[in-house]
PAVOGU-34296 format. One record per residue (C-alpha): x, z, y; residue in three letters. Coordinates in steps of 0.1 Angstrom, whole numbers, plus 2048, in hexadecimal, padded with zeros to 3 digits. Layout:
BEGIN
+------+-----+-------+-----+
: east :  up : north :  aa :
+------+-----+-------+-----+
:    X :   Z :     Y : ALA :
...
+------+-----+-------+-----+
This chain:
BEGIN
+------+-----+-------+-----+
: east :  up : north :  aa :
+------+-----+-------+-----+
:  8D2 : 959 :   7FD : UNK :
:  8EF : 95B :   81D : UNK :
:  906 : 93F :   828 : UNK :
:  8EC : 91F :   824 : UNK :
:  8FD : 900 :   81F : UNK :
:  8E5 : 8E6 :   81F : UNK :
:  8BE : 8E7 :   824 : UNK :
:  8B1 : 8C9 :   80D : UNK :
:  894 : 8B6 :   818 : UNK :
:  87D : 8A8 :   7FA : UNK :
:  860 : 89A :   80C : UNK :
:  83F : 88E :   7FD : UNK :
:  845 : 86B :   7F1 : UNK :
:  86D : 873 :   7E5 : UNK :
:  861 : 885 :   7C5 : UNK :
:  882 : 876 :   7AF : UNK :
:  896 : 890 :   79C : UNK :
:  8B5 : 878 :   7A5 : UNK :
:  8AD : 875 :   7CD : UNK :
:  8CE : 874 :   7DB : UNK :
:  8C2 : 891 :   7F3 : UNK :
:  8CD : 8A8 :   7D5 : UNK :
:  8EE : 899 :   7CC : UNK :
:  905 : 8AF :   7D2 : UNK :
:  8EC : 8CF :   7D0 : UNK :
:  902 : 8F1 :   7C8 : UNK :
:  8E5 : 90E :   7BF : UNK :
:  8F8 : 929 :   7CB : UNK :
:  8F7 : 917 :   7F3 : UNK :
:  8DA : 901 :   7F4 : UNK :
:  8BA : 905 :   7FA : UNK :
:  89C : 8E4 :   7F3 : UNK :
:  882 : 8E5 :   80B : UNK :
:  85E : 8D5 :   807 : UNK :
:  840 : 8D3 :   81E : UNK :
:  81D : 8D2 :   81A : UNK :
:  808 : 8D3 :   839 : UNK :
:  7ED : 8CA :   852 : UNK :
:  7FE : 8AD :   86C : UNK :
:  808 : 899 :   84C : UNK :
:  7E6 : 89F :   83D : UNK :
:  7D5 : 890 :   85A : UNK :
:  7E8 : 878 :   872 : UNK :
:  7D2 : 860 :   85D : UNK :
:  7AC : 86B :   855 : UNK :
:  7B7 : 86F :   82E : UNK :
:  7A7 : 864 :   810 : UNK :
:  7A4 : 883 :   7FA : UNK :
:  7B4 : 878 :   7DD : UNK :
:  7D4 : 86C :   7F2 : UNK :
:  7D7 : 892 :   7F9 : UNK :
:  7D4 : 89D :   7D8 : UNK :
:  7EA : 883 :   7CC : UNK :
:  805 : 890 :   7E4 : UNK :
:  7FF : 8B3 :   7E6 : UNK :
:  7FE : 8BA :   7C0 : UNK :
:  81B : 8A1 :   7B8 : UNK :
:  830 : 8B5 :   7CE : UNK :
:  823 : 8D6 :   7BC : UNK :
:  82D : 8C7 :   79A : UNK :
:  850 : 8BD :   7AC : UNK :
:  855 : 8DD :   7BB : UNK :
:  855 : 8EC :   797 : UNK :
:  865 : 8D3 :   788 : UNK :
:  883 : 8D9 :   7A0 : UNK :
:  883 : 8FF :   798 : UNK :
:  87F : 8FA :   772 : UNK :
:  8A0 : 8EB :   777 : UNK :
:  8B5 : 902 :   78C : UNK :
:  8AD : 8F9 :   7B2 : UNK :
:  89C : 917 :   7C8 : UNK :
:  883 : 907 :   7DC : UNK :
:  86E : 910 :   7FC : UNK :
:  84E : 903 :   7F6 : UNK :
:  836 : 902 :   812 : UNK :
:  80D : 901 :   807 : UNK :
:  7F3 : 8FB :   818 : UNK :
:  7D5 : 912 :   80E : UNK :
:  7AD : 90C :   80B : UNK :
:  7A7 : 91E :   830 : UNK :
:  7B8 : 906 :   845 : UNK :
:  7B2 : 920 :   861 : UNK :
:  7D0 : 933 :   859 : UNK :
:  7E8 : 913 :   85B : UNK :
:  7DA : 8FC :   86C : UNK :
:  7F4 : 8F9 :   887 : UNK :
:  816 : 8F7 :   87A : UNK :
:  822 : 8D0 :   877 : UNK :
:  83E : 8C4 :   865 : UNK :
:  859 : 8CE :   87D : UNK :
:  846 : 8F1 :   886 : UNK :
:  84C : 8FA :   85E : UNK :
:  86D : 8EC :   85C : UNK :
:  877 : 8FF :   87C : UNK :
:  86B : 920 :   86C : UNK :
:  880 : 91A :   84C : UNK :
:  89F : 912 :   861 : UNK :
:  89B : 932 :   871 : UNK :
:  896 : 945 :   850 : UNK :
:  8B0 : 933 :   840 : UNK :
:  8C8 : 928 :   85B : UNK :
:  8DB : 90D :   849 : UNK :
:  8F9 : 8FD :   853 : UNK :
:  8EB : 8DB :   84B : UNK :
:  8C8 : 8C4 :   846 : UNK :
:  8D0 : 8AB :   825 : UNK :
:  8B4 : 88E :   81F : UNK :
:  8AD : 870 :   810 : UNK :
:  8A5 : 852 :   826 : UNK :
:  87E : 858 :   82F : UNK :
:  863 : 840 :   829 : UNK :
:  851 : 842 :   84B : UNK :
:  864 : 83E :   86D : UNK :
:  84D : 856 :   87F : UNK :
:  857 : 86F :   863 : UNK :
:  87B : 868 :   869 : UNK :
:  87C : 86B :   889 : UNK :
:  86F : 88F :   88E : UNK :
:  888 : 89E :   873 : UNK :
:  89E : 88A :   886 : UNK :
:  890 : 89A :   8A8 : UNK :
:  88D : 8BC :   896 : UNK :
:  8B1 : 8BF :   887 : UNK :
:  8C0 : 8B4 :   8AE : UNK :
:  8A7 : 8CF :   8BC : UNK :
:  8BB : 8E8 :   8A4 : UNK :
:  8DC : 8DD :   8AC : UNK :
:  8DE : 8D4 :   886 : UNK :
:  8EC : 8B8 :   873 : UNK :
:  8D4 : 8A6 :   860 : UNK :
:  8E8 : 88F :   848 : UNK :
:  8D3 : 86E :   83A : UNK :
:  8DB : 866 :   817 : UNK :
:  8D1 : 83C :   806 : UNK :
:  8B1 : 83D :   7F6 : UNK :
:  8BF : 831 :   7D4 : UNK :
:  897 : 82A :   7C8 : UNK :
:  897 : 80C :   7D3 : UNK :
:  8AD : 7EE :   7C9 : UNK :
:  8B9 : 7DD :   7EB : UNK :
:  8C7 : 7F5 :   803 : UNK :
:  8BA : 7F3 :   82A : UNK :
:  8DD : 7EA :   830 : UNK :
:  8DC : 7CE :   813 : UNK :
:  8B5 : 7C2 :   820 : UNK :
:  8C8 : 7BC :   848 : UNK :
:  8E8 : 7AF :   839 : UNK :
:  8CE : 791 :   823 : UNK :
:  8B9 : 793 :   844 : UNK :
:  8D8 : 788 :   85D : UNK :
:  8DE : 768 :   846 : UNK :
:  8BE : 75A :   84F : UNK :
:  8A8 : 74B :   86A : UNK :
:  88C : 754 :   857 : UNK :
:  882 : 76D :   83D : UNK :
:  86C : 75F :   820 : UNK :
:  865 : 774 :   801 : UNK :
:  86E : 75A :   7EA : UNK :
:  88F : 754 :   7F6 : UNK :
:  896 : 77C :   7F6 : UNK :
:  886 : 77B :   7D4 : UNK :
:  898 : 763 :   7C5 : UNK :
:  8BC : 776 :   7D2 : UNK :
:  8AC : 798 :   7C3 : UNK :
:  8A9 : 786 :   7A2 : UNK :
:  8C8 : 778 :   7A5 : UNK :
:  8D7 : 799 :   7B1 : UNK :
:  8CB : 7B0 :   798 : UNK :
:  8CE : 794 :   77A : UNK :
:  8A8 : 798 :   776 : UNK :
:  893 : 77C :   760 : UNK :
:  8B1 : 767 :   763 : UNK :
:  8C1 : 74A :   74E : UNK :
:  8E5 : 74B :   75B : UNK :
:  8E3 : 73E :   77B : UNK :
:  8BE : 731 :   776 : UNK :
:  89C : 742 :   777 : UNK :
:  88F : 74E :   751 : UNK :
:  875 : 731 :   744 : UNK :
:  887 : 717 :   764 : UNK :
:  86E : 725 :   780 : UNK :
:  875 : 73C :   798 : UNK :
:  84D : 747 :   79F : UNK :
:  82D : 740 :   78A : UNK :
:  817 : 74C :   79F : UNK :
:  800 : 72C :   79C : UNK :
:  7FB : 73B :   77B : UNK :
:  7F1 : 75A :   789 : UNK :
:  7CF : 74F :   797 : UNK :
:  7B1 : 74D :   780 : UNK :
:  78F : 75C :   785 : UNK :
:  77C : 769 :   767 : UNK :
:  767 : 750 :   763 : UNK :
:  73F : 753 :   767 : UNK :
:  740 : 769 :   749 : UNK :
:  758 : 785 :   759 : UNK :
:  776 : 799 :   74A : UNK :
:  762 : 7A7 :   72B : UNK :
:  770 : 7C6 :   724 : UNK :
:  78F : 7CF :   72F : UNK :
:  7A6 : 7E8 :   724 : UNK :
:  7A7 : 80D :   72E : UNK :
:  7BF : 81C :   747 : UNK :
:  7CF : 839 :   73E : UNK :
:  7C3 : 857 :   752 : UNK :
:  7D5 : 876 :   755 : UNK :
:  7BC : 89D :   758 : UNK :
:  7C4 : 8B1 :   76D : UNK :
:  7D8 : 8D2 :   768 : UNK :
:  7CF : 8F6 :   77B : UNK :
:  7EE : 8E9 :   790 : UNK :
:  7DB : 8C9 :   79C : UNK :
:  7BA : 8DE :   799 : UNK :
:  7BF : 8F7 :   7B5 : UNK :
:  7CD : 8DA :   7CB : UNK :
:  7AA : 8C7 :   7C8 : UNK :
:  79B : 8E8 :   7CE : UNK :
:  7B1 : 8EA :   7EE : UNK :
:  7A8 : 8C9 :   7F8 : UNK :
:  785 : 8C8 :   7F3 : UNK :
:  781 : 8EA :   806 : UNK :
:  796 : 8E5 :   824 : UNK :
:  796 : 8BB :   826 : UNK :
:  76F : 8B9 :   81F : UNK :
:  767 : 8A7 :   83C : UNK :
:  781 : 888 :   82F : UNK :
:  777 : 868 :   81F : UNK :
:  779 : 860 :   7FB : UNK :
:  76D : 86F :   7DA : UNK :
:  781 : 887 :   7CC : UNK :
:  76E : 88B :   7A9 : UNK :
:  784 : 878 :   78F : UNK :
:  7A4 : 878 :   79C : UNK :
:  7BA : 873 :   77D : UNK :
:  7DA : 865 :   78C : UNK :
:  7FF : 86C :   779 : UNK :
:  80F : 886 :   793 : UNK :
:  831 : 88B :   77D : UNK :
:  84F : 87A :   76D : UNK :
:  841 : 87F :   74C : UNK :
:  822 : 86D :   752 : UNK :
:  829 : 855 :   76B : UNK :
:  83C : 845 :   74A : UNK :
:  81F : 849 :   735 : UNK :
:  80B : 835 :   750 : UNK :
:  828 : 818 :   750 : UNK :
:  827 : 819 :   72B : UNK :
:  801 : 814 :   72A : UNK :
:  800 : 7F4 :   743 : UNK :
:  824 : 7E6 :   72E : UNK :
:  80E : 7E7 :   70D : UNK :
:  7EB : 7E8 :   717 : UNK :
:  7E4 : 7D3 :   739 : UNK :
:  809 : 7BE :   73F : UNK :
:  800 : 7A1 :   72C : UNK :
:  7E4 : 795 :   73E : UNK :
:  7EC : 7A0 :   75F : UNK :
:  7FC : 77F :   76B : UNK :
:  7DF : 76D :   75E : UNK :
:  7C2 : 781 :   777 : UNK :
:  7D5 : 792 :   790 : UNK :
:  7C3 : 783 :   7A8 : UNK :
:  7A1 : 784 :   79B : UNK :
:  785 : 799 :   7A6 : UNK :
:  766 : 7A3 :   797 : UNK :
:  746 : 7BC :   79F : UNK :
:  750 : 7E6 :   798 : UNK :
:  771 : 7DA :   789 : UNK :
:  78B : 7F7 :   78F : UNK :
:  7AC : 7ED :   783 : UNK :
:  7A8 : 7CF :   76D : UNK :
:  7CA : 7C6 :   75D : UNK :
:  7DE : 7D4 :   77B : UNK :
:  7FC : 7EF :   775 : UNK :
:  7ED : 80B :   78F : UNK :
:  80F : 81A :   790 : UNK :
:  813 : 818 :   7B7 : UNK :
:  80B : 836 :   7C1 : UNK :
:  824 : 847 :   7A8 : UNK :
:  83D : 82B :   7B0 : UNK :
:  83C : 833 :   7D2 : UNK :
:  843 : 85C :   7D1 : UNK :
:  85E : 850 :   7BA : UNK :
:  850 : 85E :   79F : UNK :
:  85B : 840 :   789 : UNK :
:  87A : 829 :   793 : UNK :
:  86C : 805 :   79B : UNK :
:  88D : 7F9 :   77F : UNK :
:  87C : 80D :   762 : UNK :
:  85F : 7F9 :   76C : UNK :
:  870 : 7D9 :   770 : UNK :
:  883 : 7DC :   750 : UNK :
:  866 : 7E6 :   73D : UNK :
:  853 : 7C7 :   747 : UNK :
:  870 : 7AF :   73D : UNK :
:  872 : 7C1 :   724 : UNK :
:  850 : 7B9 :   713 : UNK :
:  857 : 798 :   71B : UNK :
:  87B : 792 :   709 : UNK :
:  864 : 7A4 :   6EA : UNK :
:  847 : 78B :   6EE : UNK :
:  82E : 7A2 :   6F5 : UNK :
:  829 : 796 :   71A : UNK :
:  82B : 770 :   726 : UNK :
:  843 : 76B :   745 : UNK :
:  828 : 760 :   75D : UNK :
:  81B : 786 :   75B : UNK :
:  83D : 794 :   75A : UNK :
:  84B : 77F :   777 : UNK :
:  82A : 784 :   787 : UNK :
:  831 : 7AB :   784 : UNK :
:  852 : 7AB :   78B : UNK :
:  84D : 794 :   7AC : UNK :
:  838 : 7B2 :   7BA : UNK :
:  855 : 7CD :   7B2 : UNK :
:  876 : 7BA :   7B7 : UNK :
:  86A : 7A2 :   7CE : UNK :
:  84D : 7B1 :   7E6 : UNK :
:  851 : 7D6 :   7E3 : UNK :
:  874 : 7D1 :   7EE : UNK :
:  86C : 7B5 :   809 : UNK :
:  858 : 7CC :   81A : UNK :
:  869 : 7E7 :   822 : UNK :
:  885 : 7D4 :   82C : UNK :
:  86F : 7C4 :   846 : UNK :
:  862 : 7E8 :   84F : UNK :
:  886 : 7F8 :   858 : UNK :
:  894 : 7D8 :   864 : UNK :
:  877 : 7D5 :   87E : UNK :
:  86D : 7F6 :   888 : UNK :
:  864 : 807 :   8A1 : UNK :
:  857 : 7EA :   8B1 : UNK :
:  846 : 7DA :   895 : UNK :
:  82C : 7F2 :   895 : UNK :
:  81E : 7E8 :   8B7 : UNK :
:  81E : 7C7 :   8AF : UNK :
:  7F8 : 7B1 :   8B1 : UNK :
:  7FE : 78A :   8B6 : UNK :
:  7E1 : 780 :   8B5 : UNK :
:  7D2 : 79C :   8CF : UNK :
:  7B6 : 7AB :   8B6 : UNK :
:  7A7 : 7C8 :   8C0 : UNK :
:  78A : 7D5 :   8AE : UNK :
:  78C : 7F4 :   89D : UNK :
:  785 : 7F7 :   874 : UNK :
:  763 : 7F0 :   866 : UNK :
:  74C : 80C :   862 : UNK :
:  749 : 804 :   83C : UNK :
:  76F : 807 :   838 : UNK :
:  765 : 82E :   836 : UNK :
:  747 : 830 :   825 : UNK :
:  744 : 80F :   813 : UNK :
:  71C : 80B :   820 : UNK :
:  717 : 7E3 :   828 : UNK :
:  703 : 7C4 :   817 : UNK :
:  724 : 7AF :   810 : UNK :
:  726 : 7B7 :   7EB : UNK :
:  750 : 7AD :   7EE : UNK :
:  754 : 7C8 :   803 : UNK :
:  73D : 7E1 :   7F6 : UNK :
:  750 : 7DA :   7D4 : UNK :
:  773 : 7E0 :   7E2 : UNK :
:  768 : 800 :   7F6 : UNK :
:  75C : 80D :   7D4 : UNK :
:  77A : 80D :   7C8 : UNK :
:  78B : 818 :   7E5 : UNK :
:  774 : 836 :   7E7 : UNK :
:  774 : 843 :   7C5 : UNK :
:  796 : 83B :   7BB : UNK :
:  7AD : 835 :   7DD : UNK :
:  7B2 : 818 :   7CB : UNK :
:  7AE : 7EA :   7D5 : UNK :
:  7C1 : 7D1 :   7C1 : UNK :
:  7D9 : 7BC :   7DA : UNK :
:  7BD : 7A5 :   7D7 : UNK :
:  7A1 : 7B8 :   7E4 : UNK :
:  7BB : 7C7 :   800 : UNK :
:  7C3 : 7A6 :   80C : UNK :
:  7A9 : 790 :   803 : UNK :
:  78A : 7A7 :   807 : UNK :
:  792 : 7C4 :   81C : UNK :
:  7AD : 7B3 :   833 : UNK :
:  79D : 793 :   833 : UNK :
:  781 : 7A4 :   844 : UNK :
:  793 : 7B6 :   85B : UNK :
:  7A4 : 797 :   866 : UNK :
:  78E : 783 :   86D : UNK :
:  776 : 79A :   87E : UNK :
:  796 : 7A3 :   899 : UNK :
:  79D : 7C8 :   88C : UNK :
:  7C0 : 7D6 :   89D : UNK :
:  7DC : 7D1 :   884 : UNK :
:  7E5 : 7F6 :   88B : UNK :
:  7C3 : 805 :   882 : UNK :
:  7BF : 7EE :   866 : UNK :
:  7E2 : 802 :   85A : UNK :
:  7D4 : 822 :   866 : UNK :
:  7B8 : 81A :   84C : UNK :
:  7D0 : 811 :   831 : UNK :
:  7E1 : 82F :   833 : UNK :
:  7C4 : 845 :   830 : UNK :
:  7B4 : 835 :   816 : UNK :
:  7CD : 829 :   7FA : UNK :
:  7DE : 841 :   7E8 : UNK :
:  803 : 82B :   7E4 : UNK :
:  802 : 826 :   808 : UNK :
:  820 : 834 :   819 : UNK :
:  82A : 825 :   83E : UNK :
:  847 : 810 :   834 : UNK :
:  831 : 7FE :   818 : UNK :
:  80D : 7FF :   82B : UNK :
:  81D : 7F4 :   84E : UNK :
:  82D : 7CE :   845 : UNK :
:  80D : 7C7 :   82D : UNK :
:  7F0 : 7CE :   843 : UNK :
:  7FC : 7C9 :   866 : UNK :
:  812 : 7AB :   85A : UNK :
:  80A : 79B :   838 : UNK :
:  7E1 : 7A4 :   83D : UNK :
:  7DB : 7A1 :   863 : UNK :
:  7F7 : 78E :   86B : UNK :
:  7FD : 7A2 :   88D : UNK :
:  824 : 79B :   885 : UNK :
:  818 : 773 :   88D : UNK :
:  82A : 766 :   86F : UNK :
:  84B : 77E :   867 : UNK :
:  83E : 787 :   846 : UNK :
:  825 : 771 :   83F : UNK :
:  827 : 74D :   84B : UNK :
:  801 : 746 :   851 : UNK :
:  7E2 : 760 :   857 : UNK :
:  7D2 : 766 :   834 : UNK :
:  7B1 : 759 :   83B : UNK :
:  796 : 748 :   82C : UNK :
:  76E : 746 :   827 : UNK :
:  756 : 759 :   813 : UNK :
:  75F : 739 :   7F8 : UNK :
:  781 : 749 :   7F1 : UNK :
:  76F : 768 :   7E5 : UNK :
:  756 : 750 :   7D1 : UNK :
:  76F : 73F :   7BC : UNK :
:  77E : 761 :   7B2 : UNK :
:  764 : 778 :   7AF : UNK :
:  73E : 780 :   7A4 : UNK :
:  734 : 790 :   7C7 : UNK :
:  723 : 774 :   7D6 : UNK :
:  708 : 76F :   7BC : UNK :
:  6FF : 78E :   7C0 : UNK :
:  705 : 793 :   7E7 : UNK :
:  6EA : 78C :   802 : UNK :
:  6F7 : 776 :   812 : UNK :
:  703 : 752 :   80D : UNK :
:  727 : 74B :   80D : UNK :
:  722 : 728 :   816 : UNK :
:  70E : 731 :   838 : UNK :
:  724 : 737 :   858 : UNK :
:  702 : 73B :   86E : UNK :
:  6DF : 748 :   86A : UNK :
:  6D2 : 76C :   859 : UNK :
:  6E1 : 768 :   836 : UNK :
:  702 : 758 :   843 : UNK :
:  720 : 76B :   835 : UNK :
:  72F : 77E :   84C : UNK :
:  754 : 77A :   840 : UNK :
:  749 : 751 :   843 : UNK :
:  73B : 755 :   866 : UNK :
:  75B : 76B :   875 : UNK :
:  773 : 755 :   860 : UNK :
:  768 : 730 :   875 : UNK :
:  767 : 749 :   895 : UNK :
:  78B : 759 :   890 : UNK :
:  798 : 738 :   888 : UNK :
:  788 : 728 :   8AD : UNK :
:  793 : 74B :   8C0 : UNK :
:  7B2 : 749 :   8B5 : UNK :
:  7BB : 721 :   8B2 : UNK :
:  7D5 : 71E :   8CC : UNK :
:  7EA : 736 :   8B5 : UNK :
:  7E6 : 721 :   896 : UNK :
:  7E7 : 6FD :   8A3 : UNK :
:  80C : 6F9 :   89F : UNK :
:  80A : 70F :   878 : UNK :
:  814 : 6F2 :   861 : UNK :
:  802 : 70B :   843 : UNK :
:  7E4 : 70C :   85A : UNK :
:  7DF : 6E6 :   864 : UNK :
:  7C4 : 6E3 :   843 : UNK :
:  7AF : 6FD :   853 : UNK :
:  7B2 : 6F2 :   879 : UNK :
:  7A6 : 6CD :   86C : UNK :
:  78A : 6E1 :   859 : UNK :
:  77F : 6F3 :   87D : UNK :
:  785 : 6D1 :   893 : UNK :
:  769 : 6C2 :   87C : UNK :
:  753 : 6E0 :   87F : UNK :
:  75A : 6E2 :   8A3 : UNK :
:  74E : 6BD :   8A5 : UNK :
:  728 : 6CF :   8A1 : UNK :
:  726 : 6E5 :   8BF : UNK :
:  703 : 6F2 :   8BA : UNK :
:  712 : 6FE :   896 : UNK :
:  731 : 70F :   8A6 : UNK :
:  71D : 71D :   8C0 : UNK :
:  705 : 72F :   8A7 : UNK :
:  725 : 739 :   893 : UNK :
:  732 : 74A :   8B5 : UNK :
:  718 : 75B :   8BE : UNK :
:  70F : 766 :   89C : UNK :
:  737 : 770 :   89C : UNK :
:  732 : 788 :   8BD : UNK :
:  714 : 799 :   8AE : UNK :
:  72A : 7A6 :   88D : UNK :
:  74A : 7AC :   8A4 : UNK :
:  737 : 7BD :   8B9 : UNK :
:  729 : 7D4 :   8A0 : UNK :
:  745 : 7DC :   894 : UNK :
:  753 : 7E6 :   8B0 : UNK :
:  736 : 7FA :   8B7 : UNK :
:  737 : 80E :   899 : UNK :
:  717 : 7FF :   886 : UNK :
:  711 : 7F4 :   868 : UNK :
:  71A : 7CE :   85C : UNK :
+------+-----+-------+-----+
C-alpha cells in the first residue's frame, strides 16, 4: 500500500468497533495499528490474567477489524521474550512509521496520561500530526466533566449524579427522581446474616478458544515469574460475549444486587455483582447498553429500583465521576499524598499469605480471578493499606497490577483518592476508615480469624483495629476540623484519656508498620 493517509491507533483498552479513531477510515489509504509489547506488560508487576485479558482481547479485535475490511498491523509478542524484549511502545510505533510513512497519526482520547503523552512525544519526534478524536464511550465528555466542574466550589458525586440523571433522562419522573429519591443506597447495605448467602447463582464463564489459548501459553512462558493464577481464566474477550455476560447479571444476579452489594462473606467470588468491568473498560460493551438494560428490567418488574439505581449509580454516576476527576487533575494528581504515608504495599498484597482471614479472603480472589468487589477494595484491601500508611501511589501501582478492569484513569482517583485519601478530601470528603468491627458486621471472617476484632493491644489484637486507633492519633491534626470525622476524633479523645492503652496500641502499631515496611509477614 503507497500514499498512507492516516496511521490509526487502536490501543488495548479502546476495543469498540464504533471508536471514533475509525470514523472516517477509507481502506484503500489507511492503515489500523495495534501493539502488543514488553514496557506495557510490565511498568506494573502484572497479574497474569490482566495480560491475557488484554493481549487476547486485542487478538480477537484485531480479527474482528479484518473480518470487516480494515488491514491491520498487528504487533505480538512471542513466548521467548528474548527476541523482543526491548522495543516499547514508541520503539514499535516508530518502526511502523518508517515502514509505512503516513501522512498522519488518528486516535481516540487515551485512557492513561503517561500513555498519551509519549504518542504525543512520539508523533512530535516524527514531525507528524497526531490528531485526537472524543472518546464517544463514555457519556460526559472531558470538556462536559470541566464545564460541570467550573460551576462549583466543590465536586460531590451526588450532585454530578443527580445532573447525569437529569442529563441523560435516566430513572427519572419528569423533572423528579423515579420512586421520589434520588439514591437508595441505605438500602444497599445488608450483611447475609449468620446463615450466609446460601447458594448463589452461577456466573457465566466464557472457555477459551486456540486464540485465547496460545496467548495463555505466551503468558505463562515468558510472564512466569508474575503474580496471579492463570488456571481458570474464563473472562468474555469479545462483543459477542461481553453481551452474553450483561445478559446473565440483567436476568440472573440484578435483582438482588442492591440488596448485598456490600456484603462480604468467606471464598465468595462474585456474589450478585455484574463482573462486567473489565469488558466495560476495553470498551467491549458501551456502559448505555448496560444502563438501559438495567432500567430496563426494572420498568418490566423483574429488578426493584434500589438494585437498579444502585447499579446504575456505579456506571452513570461513579464510572463517569472518576475520570472526570482524573483528566481534570492530572499530571499533578498523581503525586499527590496529604497525609504523608509512606510505606510501601503489604507483602500479602502479592501472595495472599497472612493470619487476618479478611485479607486472606480478598487476596483469594484477587489471586485466582484478578478480581475484589468495591467492598473488599475499599473496605478490606484499602482499608488496610490506609491505615497501616502505605504510599497512595504504590497502593495504585498495586491496583494496576492486580485487577484486571484497572486502567490509570479508573485505578488512579479510586485508590489514591477515594481509598487512601492522598487527594485530602477532593474525591472523597473523609478517609474511609474504620475498625476490625466494620468488617464484623458485614462479613463471616472474624469468627473464624485469629485474632479478635475487638482488641487494639495484646497478641490476638486485630491488626486492622490496632493501626486504625494509631492512624487516627498520627494523623489527628488533619481530621480535627473534618465535620464527617468529629464521631471518630471523640471516639480517640476518650481512648486517648487511657494512656497506658494508647501507648500499648502505639507500640504494638510500630511493630506491624514496621514489618511491613520491612517486607515480613503480618
Amino acid at each position: 500500500m503507497a500514499d498512507i493517509r492516516n496511521l490509526v491507533l487502536v490501543l488495548g483498552d479502546q476495543l469498540d468497533r464504533r471508536l471514533s479513531a475509525l470514523d472516517d477510515y477509507d481502506p484503500a489509504r489507511d492503515v489500523v495499528w495495534m501493539a502488543e509489547n514488553q514496557t506495557e506488560a510490565t511498568h506494573v508487576w502484572g497479574h497474569k490474567q490482566r495480560l491475557v485479558l488484554f493481549f487476547a482481547a486485542m487478538r480477537h479485535h484485531r480479527d474482528d477489524l479484518r473480518e470487516r475490511g480494515y488491514e491491520v498491523q498487528y504487533h505480538a509478542l512471542g513466548a521467548d521474550g528474548r527476541r523482543d524484549s526491548g522495543p516499547d511502545f514508541a520503539a514499535i510505533l516508530t518502526a511502523a512509521i518508517n515502514e509505512l510513512g503516513p501522512q498522519r497519526l488518528v486516535m481516540t482520547e487515551c485512557g492513561d496520561y503517561r500513555v498519551q503523552e509519549m504518542l504525543t512525544a512520539c508523533a512530535k519526534t516524527h514531525e507528524l500530526p497526531l490528531q485526537v478524536r472524543p472518546d464517544r464511550h463514555f457519556y460526559c465528555s472531558r470538556e462536559a466533566f470541566n464545564a460541570w466542574a467550573d460551576e462549583r466550589g466543590s465536586l460531590l458525586l451526588e450532585h454530578f449524579y443527580r445532573w447525569m440523571r437529569r442529563a441523560e433522562n435516566i430513572l427519572m419522573d419528569g423533572d423528579k427522581p423515579e420512586g421520589g429519591q434520588w439514591n437508595y443506597d441505605t438500602q444497599n447495605r445488608q450483611s447475609f446474616g449468620h446463615n450466609g448467602p446460601g447458594k448463589l447463582p452461577p456466573i457465566r464463564r466464557f472457555r477459551p478458544d486456540q486464540i485465547t489459548r496460545d496467548v495463555i501459553d505466551m503468558v505463562d512462558a515468558r510472564f512466569d515469574g508474575h503474580p496471579g493464577h492463570i488456571e481458570g481464566f474464563d473472562l468474555p474477550l469479545t462483543r459477542d460475549d461481553a453481551l452474553t455476560a450483561l445478559r446473565d447479571f440483567i436476568d440472573n444476579r440484578l435483582s438482588l444486587f442492591g440488596d448485598y452489594q456490600d456484603a462480604l462473606w468467606t471464598d465468595m467470588q462474585f456474589a450478585y455483582h455484574s463482573r462486567l468491568s473489565a469488558a466495560l473498560n476495553l470498551h467491549l460493551i458501551d456502559p448505555r447498553e448496560c444502563v438501559d438494560a438495567a432500567v430496563d428490567a426494572y420498568i418490566a418488574g423483574k429488578a426493584p429500583l434500589n438494585s437498579v439505581e444502585g447499579y446504575v449509580r456505579q456506571v452513570l454516576g461513579w464510572r463517569e465521576f472518576v475520570r472526570g476527576i482524573y483528566w481534570r487533575e492530572m499530571p499533578g494528581y498523581a503525586r499527590r499524598n496529604v497525609l504523608r504515608a509512606e510505606l510501601p504495599v503489604p507483602r500479602a498484597f502479592w501472595d495472599g499469605d497472612t493470619d487476618m482471614a479478611c485479607v486472606a479472603d480478598a487476596m483469594r480472589n484477587v489471586l485466582d480471578n484478578g478480581y475484589a468487589h468495591h467492598i473488599q477494595r475499599l473496605m478490606v484491601l484499602g482499608l488496610f493499606a490506609l491505615v497501616a500508611g502505605v504510599h497512595p501511589y504504590r497502593f495504585h501501582e498495586w491496583h494496576m497490577a492486580m485487577y484486571l478492569d484497572s486502567i490509570d484513569w479508573a485505578s488512579l482517583p479510586n485508590t489514591l483518592g477515594m481509598s487512601q485519601f492522598g487527594d485530602g478530601g477532593l474525591l472523597g470528603t473523609k478517609p474511609y476508615c474504620a475498625s476490625g468491627n466494620y468488617i464484623n458486621k458485614m462479613s463471616n471472617h472474624c469468627k473464624s480469624c485469629r485474632f479478635d476484632y475487638k482488641q487494639a493491644a495484646g497478641d490476638n489484637a486485630c491488626p486492622i483495629t490496632t493501626l486504625y486507633w494509631d492512624f487516627l492519633d498520627r494523623n489527628l491534626n488533619a481530621f480535627r476540623d473534618n465535620r464527617r470525622m468529629v464521631f471518630q476524633v471523640k471516639n480517640l479523645e476518650k481512648k486517648r484519656a487511657d494512656e497506658g492503652l494508647m501507648d500499648a496500641i502505639r507500640r504494638q502499631a510500630h511493630i506491624l508498620r514496621q514489618r511491613i515496611q520491612d517486607g515480613e509477614r503480618v
